[in-house]
C-alpha positions in Angstrom: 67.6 65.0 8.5 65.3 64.0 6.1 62.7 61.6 6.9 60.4 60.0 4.7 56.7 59.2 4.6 55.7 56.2 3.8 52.1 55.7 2.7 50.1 52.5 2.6 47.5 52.2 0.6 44.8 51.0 2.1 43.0 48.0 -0.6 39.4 48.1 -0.8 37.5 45.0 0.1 36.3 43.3 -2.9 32.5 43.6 -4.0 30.3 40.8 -2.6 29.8 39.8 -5.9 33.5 38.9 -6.3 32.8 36.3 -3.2 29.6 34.8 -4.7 31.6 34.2 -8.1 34.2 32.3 -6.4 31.9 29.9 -4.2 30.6 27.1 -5.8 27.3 27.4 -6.4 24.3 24.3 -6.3 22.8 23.4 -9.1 19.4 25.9 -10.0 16.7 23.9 -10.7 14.1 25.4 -13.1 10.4 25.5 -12.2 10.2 22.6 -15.0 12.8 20.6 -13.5 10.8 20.8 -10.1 7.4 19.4 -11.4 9.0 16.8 -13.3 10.4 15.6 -10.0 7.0 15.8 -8.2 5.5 14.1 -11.1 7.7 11.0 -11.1 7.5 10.6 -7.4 3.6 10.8 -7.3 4.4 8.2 -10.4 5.7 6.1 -8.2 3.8 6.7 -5.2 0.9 5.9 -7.4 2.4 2.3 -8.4 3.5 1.7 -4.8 -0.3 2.3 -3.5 -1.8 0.5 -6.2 0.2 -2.6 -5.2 -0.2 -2.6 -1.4 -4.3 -1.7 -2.3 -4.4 -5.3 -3.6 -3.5 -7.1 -0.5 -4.4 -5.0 2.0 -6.7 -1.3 2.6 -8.1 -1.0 -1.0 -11.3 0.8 -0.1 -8.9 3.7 0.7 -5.1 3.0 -1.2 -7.3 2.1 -4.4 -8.6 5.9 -5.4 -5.3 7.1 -3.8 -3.4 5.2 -6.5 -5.7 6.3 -9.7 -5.5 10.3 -8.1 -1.6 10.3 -7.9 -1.3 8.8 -11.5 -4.2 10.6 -13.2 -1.7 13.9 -11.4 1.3 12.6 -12.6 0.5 11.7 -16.1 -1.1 15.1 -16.3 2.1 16.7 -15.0 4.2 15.1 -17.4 6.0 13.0 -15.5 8.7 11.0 -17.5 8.1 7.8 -15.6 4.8 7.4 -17.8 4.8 3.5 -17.9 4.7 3.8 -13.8 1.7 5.6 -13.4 0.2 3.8 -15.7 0.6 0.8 -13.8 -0.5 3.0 -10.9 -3.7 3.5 -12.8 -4.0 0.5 -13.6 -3.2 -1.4 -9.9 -5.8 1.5 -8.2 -8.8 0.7 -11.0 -7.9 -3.5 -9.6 -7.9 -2.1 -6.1 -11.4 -1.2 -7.0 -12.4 -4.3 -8.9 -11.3 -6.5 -6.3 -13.5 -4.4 -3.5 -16.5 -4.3 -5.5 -16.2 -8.3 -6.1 -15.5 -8.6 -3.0 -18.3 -6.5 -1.5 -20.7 -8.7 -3.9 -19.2 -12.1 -2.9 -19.2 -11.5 0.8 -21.3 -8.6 1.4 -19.2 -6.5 3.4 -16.0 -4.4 2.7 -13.4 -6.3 4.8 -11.5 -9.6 3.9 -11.8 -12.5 5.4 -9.0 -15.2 4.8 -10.8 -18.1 6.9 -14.1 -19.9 6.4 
């Protein structure tokens, strides 16, 4: 009687490379990409801080605002017409605490008589 041998081949497991190629991968950002990003939100942060400086905190939200736009414009940032409203708003936030300061002789507002 004859009997036969049967070998199985054993399959190698694929590379790890093979795996990565088949996942999907997230979008790479480039190191451009990222500071454009920054750069529009301290845009924006700039405009947002300009705005509240002129009703309430200005002493402080005022050379916040003009920092973050004079940062983003010099970043790049894409949303250029927004800081320069933000640079704009913090150099008011300013203006309104020096009159202010001049009219009433202290740096707080008073909304009664």
């Amino acid at each position: 009687m004859r009997t036969t041998q049967t070998t199985l081949t054993r399959q190698t497991p694929r590379s790890t490379d093979d795996l990565k190629d088949r996942r999907p991968q997230p979008p790479r950002t480039t190191h451009r990409e990222a500071t454009h990003r920054e750069a529009d939100g301290m845009a924006v942060a700039s405009f947002v801080l300009g705005l509240a400086g002129l009703l309430i905190f200005n002493v402080v939200l005022g050379p916040v605002a003009l920092v973050l736009a004079a940062l983003a414009l010099a970043r790049g940032t894409t949303r250029r017409g927004r800081a320069l409203l933000g640079l704009t708003l913090g150099a008011a936030d300013l203006i309104v605490l020096a009159a202010l300061a001049t009219t009433d002789h202290t740096l707080s507002w008073s909304l009664g008589s």
